[in-house]
KESE-428534 format. One record per residue (C-alpha): residue in three letters; z, y, x. Coordinates in steps of 0.5 Angstrom, whole numbers, padded with zeros to 4 digits, always signed. Last residue first. Layout:
ALAZYX;...
This chain:
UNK+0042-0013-0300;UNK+0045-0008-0305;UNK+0042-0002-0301;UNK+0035-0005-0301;UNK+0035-0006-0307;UNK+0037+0001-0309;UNK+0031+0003-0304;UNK+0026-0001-0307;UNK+0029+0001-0314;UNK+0028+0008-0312;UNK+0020+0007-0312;UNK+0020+0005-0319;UNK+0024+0011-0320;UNK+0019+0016-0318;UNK+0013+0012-0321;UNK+0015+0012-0328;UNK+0015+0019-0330;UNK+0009+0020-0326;UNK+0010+0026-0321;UNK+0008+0021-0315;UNK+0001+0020-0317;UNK+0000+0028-0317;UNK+0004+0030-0311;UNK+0001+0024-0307;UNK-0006+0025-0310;UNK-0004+0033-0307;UNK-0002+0033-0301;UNK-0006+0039-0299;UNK-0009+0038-0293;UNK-0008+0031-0290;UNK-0007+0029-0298;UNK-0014+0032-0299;UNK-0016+0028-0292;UNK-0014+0022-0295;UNK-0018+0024-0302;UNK-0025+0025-0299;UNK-0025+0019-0294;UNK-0022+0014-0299;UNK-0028+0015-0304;UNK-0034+0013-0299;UNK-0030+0006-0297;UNK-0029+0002-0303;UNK-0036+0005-0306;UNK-0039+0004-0300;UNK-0046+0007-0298;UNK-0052+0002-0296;UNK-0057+0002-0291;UNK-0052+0000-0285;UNK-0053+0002-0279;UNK-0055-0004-0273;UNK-0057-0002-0266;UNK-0054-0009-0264;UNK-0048-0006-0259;UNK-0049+0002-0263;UNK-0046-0003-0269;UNK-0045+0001-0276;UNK-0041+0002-0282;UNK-0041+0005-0290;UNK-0046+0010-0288;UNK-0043+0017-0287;UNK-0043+0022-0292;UNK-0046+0021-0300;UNK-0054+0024-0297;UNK-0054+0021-0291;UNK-0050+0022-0284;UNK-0050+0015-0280;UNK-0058+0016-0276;UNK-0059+0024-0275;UNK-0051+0023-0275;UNK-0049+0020-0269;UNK-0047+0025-0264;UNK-0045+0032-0268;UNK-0043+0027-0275;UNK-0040+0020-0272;UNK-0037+0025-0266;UNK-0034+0029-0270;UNK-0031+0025-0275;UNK-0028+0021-0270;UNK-0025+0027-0267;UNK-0022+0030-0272;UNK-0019+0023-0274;UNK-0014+0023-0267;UNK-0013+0030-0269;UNK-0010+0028-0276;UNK-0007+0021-0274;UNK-0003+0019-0280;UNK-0004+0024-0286;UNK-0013+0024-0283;UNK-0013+0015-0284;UNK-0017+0016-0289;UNK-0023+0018-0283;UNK-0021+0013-0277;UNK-0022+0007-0282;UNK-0028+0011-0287;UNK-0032+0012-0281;UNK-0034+0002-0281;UNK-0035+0001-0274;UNK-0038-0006-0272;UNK-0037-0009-0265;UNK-0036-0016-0267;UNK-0028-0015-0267;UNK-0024-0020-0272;UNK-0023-0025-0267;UNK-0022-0021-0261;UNK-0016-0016-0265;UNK-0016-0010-0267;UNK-0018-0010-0275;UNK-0025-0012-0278;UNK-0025-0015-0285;UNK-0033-0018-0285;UNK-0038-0018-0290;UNK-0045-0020-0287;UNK-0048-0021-0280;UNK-0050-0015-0278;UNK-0044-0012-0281;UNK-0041-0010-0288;UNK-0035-0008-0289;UNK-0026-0008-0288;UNK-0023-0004-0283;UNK-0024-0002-0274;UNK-0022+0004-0274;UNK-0024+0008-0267;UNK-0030+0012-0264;UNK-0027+0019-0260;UNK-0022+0015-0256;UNK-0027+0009-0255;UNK-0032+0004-0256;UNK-0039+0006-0257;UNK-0042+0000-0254;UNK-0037-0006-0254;UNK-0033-0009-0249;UNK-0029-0014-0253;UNK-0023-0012-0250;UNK-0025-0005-0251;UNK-0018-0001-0250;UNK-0020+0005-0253;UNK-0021+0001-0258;UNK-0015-0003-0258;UNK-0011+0004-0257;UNK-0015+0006-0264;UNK-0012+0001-0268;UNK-0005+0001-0265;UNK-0004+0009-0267;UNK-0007+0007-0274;UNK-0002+0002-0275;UNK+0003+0007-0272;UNK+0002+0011-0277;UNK+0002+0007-0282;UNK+0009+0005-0280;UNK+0011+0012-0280;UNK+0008+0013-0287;UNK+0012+0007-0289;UNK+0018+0008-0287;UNK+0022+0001-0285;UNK+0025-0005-0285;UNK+0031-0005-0291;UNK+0025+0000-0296;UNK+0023+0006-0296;UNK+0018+0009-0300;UNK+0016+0017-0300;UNK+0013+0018-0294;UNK+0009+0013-0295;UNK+0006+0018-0302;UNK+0003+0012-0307;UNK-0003+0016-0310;UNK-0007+0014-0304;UNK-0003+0009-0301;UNK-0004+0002-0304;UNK-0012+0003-0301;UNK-0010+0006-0294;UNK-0006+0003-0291;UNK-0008-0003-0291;UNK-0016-0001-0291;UNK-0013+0000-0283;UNK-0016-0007-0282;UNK-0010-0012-0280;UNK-0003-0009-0276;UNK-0003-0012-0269;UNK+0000-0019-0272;UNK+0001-0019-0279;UNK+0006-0012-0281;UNK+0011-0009-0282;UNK+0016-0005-0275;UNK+0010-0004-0270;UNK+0013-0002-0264;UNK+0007+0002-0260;UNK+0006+0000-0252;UNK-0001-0003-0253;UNK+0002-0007-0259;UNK+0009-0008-0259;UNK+0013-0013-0263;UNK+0018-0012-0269;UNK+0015-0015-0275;UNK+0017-0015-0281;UNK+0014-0019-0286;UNK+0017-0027-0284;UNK+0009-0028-0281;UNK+0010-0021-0278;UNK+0008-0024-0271;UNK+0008-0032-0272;UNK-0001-0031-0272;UNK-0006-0034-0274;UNK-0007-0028-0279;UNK-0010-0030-0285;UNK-0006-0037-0285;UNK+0000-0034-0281;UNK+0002-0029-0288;UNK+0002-0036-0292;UNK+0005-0039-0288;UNK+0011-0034-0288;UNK+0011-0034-0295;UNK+0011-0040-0297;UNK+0016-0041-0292;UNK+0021-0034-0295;UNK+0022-0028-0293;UNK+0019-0025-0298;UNK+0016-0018-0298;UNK+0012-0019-0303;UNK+0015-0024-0307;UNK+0023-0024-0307;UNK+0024-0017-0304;UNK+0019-0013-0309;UNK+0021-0019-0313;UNK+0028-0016-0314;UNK+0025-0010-0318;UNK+0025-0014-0324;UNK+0018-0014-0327;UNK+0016-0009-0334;UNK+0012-0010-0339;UNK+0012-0004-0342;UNK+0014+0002-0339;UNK+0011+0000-0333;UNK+0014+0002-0326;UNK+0016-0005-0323;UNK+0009-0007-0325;UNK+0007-0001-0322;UNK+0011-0002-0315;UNK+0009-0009-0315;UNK+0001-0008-0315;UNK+0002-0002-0311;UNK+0003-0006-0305;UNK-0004-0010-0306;UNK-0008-0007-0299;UNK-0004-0013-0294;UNK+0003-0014-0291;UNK+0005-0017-0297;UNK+0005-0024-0301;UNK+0001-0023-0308;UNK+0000-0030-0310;UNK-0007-0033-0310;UNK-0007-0039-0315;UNK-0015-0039-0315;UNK-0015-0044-0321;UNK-0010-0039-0325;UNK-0013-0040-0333;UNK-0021-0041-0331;UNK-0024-0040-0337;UNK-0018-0036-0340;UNK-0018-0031-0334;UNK-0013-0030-0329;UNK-0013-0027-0322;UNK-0007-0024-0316;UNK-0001-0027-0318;UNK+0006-0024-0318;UNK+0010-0027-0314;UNK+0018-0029-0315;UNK+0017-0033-0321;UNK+0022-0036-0325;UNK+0019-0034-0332;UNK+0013-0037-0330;UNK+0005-0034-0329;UNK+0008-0027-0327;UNK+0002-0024-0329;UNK+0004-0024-0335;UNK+0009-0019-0333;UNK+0004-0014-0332;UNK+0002-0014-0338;UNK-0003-0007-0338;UNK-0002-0004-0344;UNK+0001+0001-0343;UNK-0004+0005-0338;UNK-0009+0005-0342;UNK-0004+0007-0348;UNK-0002+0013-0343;UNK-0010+0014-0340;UNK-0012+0015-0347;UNK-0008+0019-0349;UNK-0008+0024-0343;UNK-0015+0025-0344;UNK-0014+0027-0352;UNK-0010+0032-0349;UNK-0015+0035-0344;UNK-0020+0035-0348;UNK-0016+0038-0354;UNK-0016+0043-0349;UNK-0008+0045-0347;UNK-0007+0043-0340;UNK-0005+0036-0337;UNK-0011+0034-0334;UNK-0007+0033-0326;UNK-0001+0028-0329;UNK-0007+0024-0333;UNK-0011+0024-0327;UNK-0007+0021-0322;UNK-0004+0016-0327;UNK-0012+0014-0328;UNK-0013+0014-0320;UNK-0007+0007-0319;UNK-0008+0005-0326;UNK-0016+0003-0322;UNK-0012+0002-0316;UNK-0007-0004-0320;UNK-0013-0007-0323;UNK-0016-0009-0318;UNK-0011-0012-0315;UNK-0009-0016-0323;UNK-0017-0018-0323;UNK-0017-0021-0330;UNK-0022-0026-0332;UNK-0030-0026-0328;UNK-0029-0028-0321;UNK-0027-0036-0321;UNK-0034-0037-0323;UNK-0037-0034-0317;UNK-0037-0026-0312;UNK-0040-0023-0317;UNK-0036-0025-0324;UNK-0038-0020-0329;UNK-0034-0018-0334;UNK-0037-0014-0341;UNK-0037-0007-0340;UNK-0042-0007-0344;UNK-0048-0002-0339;UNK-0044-0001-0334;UNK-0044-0009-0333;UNK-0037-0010-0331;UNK-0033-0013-0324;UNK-0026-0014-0321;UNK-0024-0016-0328;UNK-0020-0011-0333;UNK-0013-0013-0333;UNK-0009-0011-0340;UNK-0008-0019-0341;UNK-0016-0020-0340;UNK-0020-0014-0341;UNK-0027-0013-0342;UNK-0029-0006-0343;UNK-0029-0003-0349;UNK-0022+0002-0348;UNK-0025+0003-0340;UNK-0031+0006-0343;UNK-0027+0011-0348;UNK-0023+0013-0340;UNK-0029+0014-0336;UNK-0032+0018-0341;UNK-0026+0022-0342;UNK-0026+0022-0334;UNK-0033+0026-0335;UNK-0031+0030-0339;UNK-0025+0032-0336;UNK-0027+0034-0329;UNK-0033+0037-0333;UNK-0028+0042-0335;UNK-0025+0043-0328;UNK-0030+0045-0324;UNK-0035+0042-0321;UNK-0034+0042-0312;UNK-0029+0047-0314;UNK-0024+0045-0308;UNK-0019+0042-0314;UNK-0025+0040-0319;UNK-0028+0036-0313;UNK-0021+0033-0311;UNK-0019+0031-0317;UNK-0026+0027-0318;UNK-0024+0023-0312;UNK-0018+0021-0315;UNK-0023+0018-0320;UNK-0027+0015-0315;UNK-0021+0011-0312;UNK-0020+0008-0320;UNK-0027+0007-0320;UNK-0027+0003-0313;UNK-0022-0002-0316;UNK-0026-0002-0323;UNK-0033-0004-0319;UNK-0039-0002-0323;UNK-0045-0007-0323;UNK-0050-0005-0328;UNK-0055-0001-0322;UNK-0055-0007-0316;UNK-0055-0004-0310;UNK-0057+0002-0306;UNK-0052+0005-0307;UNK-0045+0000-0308;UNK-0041-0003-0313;UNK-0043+0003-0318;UNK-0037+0008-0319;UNK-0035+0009-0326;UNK-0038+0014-0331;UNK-0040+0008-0335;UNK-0047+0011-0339;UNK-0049+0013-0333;UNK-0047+0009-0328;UNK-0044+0014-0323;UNK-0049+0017-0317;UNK-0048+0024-0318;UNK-0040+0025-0318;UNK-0037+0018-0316;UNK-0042+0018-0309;UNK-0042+0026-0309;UNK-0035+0026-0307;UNK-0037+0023-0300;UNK-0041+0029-0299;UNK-0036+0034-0301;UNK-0030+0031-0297;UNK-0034+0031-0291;UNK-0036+0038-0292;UNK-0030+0040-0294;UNK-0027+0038-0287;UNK-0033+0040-0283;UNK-0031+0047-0286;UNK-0023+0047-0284;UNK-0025+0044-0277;UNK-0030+0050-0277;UNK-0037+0050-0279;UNK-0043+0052-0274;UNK-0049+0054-0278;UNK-0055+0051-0281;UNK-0059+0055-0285;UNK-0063+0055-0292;UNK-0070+0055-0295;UNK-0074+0053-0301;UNK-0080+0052-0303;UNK-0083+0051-0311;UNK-0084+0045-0310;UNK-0091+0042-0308;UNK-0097+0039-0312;UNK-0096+0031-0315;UNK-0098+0025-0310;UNK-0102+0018-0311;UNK-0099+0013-0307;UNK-0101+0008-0312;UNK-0093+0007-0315;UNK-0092+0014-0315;UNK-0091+0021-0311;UNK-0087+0027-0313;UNK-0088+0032-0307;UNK-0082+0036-0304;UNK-0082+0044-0301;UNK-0078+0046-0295;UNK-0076+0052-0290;UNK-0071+0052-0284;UNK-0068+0057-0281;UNK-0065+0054-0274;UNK-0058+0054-0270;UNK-0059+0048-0265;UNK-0054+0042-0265;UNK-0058+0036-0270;UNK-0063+0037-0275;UNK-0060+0032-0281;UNK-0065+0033-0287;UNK-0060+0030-0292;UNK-0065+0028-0298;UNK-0062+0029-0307;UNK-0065+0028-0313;UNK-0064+0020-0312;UNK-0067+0014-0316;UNK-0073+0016-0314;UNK-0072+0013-0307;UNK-0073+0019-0302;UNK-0078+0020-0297;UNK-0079+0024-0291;UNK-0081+0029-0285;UNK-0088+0031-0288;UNK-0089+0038-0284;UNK-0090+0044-0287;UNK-0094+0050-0283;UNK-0093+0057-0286;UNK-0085+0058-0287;UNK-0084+0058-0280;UNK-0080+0052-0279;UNK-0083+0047-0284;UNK-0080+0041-0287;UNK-0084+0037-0293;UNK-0080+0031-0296;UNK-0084+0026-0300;UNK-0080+0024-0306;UNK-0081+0016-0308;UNK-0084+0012-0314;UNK-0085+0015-0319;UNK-0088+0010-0325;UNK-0084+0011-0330;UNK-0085+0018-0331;UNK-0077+0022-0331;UNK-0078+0026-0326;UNK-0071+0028-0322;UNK-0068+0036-0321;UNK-0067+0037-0315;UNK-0064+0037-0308;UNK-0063+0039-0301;UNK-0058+0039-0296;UNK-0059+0042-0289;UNK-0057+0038-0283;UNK-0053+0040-0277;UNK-0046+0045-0279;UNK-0049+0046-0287;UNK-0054+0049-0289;UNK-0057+0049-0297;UNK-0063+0048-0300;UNK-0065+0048-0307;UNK-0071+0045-0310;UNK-0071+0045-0318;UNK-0077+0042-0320;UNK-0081+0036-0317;UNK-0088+0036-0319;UNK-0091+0032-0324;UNK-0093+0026-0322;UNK-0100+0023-0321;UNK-0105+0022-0327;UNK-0106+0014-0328;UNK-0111+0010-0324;UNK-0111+0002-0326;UNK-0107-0004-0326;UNK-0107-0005-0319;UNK-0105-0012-0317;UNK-0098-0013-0317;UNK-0093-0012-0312;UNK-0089-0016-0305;UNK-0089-0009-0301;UNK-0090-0008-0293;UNK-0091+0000-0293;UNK-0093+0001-0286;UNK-0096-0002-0280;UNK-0099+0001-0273;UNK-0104-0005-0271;UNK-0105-0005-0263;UNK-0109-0009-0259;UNK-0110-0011-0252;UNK-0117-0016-0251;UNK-0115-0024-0248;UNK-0120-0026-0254;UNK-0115-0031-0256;UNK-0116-0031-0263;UNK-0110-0031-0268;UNK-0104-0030-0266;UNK-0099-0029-0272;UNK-0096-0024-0276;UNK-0090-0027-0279;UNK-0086-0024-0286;UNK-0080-0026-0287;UNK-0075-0026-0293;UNK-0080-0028-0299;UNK-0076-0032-0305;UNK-0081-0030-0311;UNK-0086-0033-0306;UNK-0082-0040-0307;UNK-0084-0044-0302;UNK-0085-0051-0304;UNK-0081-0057-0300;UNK-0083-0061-0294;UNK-0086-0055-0290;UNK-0094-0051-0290;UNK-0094-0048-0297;UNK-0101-0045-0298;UNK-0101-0038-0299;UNK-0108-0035-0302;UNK-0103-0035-0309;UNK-0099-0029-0307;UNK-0106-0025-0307;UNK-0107-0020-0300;UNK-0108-0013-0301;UNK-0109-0010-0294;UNK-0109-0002-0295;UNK-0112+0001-0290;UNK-0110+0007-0286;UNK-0116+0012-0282;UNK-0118+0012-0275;UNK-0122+0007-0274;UNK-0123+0001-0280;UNK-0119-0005-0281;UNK-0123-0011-0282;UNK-0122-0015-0288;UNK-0121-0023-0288;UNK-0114-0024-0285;UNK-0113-0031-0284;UNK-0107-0035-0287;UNK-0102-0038-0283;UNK-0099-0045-0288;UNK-0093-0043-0291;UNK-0086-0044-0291;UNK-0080-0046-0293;UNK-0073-0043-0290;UNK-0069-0042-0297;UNK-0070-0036-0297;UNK-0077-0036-0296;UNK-0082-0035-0291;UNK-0089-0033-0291;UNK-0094-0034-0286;UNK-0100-0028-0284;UNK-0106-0029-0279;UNK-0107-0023-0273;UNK-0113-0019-0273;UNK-0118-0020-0268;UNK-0124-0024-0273;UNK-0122-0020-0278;UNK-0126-0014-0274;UNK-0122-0009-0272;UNK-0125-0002-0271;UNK-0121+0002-0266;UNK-0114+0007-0267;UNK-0112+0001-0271;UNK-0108+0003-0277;UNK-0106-0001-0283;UNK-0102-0001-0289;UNK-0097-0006-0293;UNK-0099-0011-0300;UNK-0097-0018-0302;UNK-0098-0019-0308;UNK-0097-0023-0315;UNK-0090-0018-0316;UNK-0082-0018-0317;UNK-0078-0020-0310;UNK-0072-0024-0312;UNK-0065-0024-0311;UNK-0063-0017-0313;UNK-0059-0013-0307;UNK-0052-0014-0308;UNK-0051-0012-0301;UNK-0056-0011-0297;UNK-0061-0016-0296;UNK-0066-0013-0291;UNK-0073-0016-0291;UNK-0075-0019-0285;UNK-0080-0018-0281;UNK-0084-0023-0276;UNK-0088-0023-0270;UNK-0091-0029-0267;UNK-0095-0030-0260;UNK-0099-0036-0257;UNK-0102-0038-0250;UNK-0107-0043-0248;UNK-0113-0038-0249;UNK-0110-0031-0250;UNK-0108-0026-0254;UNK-0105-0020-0253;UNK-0101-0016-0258;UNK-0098-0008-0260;UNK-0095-0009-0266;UNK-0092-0002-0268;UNK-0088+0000-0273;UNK-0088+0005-0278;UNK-0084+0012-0278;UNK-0081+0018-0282;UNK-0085+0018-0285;UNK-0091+0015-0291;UNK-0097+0013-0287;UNK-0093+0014-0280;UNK-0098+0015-0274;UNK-0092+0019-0269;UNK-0086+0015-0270;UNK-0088+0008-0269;UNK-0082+0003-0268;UNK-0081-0002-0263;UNK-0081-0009-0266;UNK-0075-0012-0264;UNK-0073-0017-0258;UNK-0071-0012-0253;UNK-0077-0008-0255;UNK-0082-0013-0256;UNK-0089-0012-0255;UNK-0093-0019-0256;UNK-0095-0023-0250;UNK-0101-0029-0249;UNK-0099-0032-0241;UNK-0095-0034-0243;UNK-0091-0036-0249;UNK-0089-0030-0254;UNK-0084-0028-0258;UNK-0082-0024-0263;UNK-0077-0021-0268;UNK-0074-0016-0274;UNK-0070-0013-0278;UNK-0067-0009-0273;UNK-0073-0004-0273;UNK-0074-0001-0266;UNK-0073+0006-0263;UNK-0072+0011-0269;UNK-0068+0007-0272;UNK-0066+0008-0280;UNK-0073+0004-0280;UNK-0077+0007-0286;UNK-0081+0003-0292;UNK-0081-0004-0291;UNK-0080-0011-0296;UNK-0081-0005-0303;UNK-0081-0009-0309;UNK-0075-0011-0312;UNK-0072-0006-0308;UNK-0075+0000-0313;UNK-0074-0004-0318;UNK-0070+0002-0322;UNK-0076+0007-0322;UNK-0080+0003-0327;UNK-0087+0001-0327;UNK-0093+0005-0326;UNK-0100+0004-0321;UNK-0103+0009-0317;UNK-0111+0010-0313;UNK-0112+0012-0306;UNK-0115+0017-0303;UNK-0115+0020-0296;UNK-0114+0025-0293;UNK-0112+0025-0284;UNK-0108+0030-0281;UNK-0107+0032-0274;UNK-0102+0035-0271;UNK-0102+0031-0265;UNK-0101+0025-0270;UNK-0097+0025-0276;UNK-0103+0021-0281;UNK-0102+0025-0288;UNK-0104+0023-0295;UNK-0107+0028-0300;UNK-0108+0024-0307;
């Protein structure tokens, strides 16, 4: 195989002997493969005491750009040891979302660079530590890195000894500790590169076939390339090679094989580009080249930046679906059985839109909803309502979030109902596909027994979970402002199981204690504790709402078939009230109290996601604020402030895209103040981006959810219990 070494333009050849496994334990292996940084990796740390030194950067390992064995960057560990003194560095794995929980292998394997000879003796030592804080005793190094060229260091899991009071579990590894070893006051540097926990070697297989298919396309600053995935077990990745000339190709990247798809973003200037992509496995060995492939970038208008964005984002319920379910997965990369049914029913109005902008056309529309649509027949139900999570591959229910989870979920469900009812009103042609859809959807739709979640006859609430394991244990009642308004419109809608529409009053806009308290519980605060609100924020009067307004996935996820401008209640209108949501979050950014980077006019809409510090619902008030920005806050929110969210989407793509822009649109959030990017793409929050600027052009999920027979009344019930009080 022909490996490369980026630097000065030189390349160094070396051959190395592959392995086979399946392509899906990609993360059940790999510990480091890239930073999504170019300066240093967020996943890690140091520390030095004098006079020993470590290079940190700003606390980090600085990232290597130049050396890289599998590109676009290594990491660099640069290091003095002296007598007296001591350093440590450490990488941990990043553990996104949904990430497996453990690490599958009997080794420990990275690769190694040293521009000089370095004896065992100056390298660093190794400790191990789990997740659990265990850890083991430092090991020393026993092989010697040769000048010039990569090493890979091998190292049996069972070398490692536990060091602390309970046994380190080596399935459980999170850290990784390079450790100082001889003080021999001399600088030294190690460039490190592909940090995975493996088996040994098997043996040496043939390489992969090469990839098949390459096709570029241009857009505004990146160039979209994809191809027909392999099918060997034991590929491992892609290897991106970019040239400008046609002549001399460069390697730029590599790509998980569960993609057939890379994002080469560019940046600002015009350029022709070429590229030509290599299969590479387990053991590092790669095929030949694609055929090439080339394409331009060029300057998009607002309508064509639009489309772009849309399309991107549609690509996560398109190409990366389950395969069997047809539904979206939780989120990419993460678990591949677990579906989510709310992001589903999002997804499924994101299909609409792809049929509609001729993103697929509309014969592949219908099929791959009949899927969705036979699946969600089989799948496990609970009183009609399907459970927040299913294993793609049953439709048996899993309980991801613990014991409670795995019943009926009536809110998940509720934006599930929310994208087939959309669907059935968009797929009513005259195929026997399209009719055959359109029953389904119905008797689907049907059968949902939104009255049981009632729980009592007398209630004045409909409740959030149910399961027969668990009955009502969690005891969530349903009580407005949040996400869960379009529960009560479609239970009030259900030809079938029907609830009074005077709960609209008593239960979600109940003015009641109970109530109140429970509105003040997660928002601590009496503003909007009794539904309306009636309080200015940064000189915009919000008429619902806790508090400043809450994460903008309020406005959002109720309303992307639910048209706002359509619904009216006693308090308010609720396109305008979402609007002034919007307006309210983006002034509390501009404004900064927390004084975060990036923070501004351009970078706004602070909502529900992943962080630095795991899951948070971020919305504009100091408490909820950590600096973390999620794209799909500002970008769903297009209908309410369109020129506001025009300029988001511009910066995050034109000024941060080269770290946020990635082959299903944005990433699900970032933090400029920690330097931190999310490696995952959302499937809650991907789907609202596309559907909310189609309904900013087009308004047609409103048009299409608001057509249902049933809907159009159950809105007008509110407003004809508004007038009888």
């Amino acid at each position: 195989m022909r490996k490369w070494l980026c630097a000065g333009g030189l390349a160094l050849l070396l051959l190395v002997p592959a392995l086979s496994r399946a392509q899906s334990d990609y993360s059940r292996h790999v510990f480091f493969d890239h930073s999504l940084t170019p300066g240093r990796y967020y996943h890690s740390e140091g520390k030095a005491s004098e006079p020993s030194r470590v290079d940190l950067d700003r606390g980090r390992l600085p990232v290597e750009t130049k050396i890289v064995f599998t590109p676009p960057n290594a990491l660099r560990l640069r290091w003095r040891s002296a007598p007296g003194g001591g350093w440590e560095a450490a990488i941990h794995l990043d553990r996104w979302r949904n990430r497996p929980p453990t690490l599958d292998g009997d080794t420990l394997h990275f690769w190694c660079f040293s521009e000089e000879v370095m004896p065992s003796a100056r390298l660093p030592r190794l400790q191990l530590r789990d997740r659990d804080g265990n850890f083991t005793a430092p090991l020393a190094l026993s092989e010697e890195i040769p000048a010039g060229r990569w090493a890979r260091v091998r190292i049996p899991l069972q070398k490692f000894s536990t060091a602390s009071l309970y046994p380190f579990d080596p399935r459980r590894v999170q850290s990784i500790y390079f450790l100082q070893g001889v003080a021999d006051g001399a600088e030294h540097t190690l460039i490190i590169d592909e940090v995975k926990i493996d088996s040994a070697d098997p043996g040496d297989p043939e390489p992969p076939a090469a990839p098949k298919a390459l096709r570029a396309t241009g857009s505004d600053r990146h160039v979209d390339l994809s191809w027909e995935r392999g099918t060997e077990d034991d590929l491992e990745r892609y290897v991106i090679y970019r040239s400008f000339d046609g002549v001399r190709y460069e390697p730029v990247g590599v790509q998980s094989p569960r993609f057939g798809r890379y994002a080469d973003y560019l940046g600002g200037e015009r350029r022709r580009v070429y590229y030509k992509i290599k299969a590479s496995d387990r053991g590092y060995r790669e095929s030949g080249f694609s055929e090439p492939a080339e394409a331009a970038t060029r300057a998009l208008d607002d309508a064509g930046l639009l489309t772009m964005v849309q399309e991107a984002n549609f690509r996560y319920y398109w190409e990366g679906a389950h395969p069997i379910a047809g539904m979206a997965l939780e989120n990419i990369p993460g678990d591949e059985q677990i579906v989510a049914t709310g992001a589903s029913g999002f997804g499924i109005m994101a299909l609409l839109v792809g049929v509609e902008r001729g993103f697929i056309n509309r014969e592949q529309g219908a099929e791959r909803l009949l899927k969705i649509a036979e699946f969600l027949e089989q799948a496990d139900r609970f009183h009609g309502a399907w459970p927040h999570f299913l294993d793609g591959r049953t439709g048996k229910a899993l309980p991801v979030f613990g014991k409670y989870d795995g019943g009926g979920d009536l809110v998940e469900t509720a934006f599930l109902v929310q994208g087939l009812l959309a669907a059935r009103q968009y797929f009513r042609g005259g195929s026997e596909a399209e009719r055959r859809l359109h029953e389904k959807i119905t008797r689907l739709w049907e059968t949902v027994e939104w009255d049981w979640y009632r729980r009592f006859p007398e209630s004045d609430f409909l409740y959030w979970h149910w399961s027969p394991e668990y009955v009502w244990h969690l005891d969530h009642k349903l009580i407005g402002w949040n996400e869960t308004m379009i529960v009560y419109l479609l239970a009030m809608a259900s030809p079938t199981h029907t609830v009074p529409a005077e709960l609209y009053y008593r239960g979600w806009a109940s003015q009641s204690d109970e109530a109140a308290r429970y509105r003040r519980g997660w928002g601590e605060t009496t503003d909007g504790d009794r539904y309306v609100n009636g309080k200015n924020y940064y000189g915009i009067r919000l008429e619902v709402g806790v508090g400043s307004g809450g994460p903008l996935f309020f406005t959002h996820y109720s309303f992307l078939g639910l048209d706002p401008r359509a619904l009216r209640d006693r308090y308010t209108n609720y396109f305008e009230n979402n609007r002034r949501i919007a307006l309210i979050n983006r002034a509390y950014c501009i404004a900064n109290p927390g004084g975060y980077q990036g923070y501004g006019e351009r970078c706004w809409g602070l909502t529900a996601s992943d962080g630095p510090w795991g899951y948070m619902a971020h919305e504009p008030k100091p408490k909820q604020d950590r600096g973390t920005m999620t794209p799909t806050g500002a970008l769903a929110s297009f209908p309410y402030a369109p020129e506001a969210s025009m300029e988001a989407l511009k910066y995050y793509y034109r000024d941060l895209g080269d770290r946020l822009w990635g082959v299903y649109g944005f990433r699900d959030a970032f933090n400029l103040t920690e330097d931190w990017w999310s490696p995952i793409f959302m499937g809650l929050n991907q789907a609202p981006i596309t559907i909310m600027i189609e309904n900013h052009r087009s308004g047609l999920l409103w048009k299409l959810f608001m057509s249902n027979p049933e809907v159009g009344p159950a809105a007008e019930k509110i407003a004809t219990e508004s007038r009888r009080n």
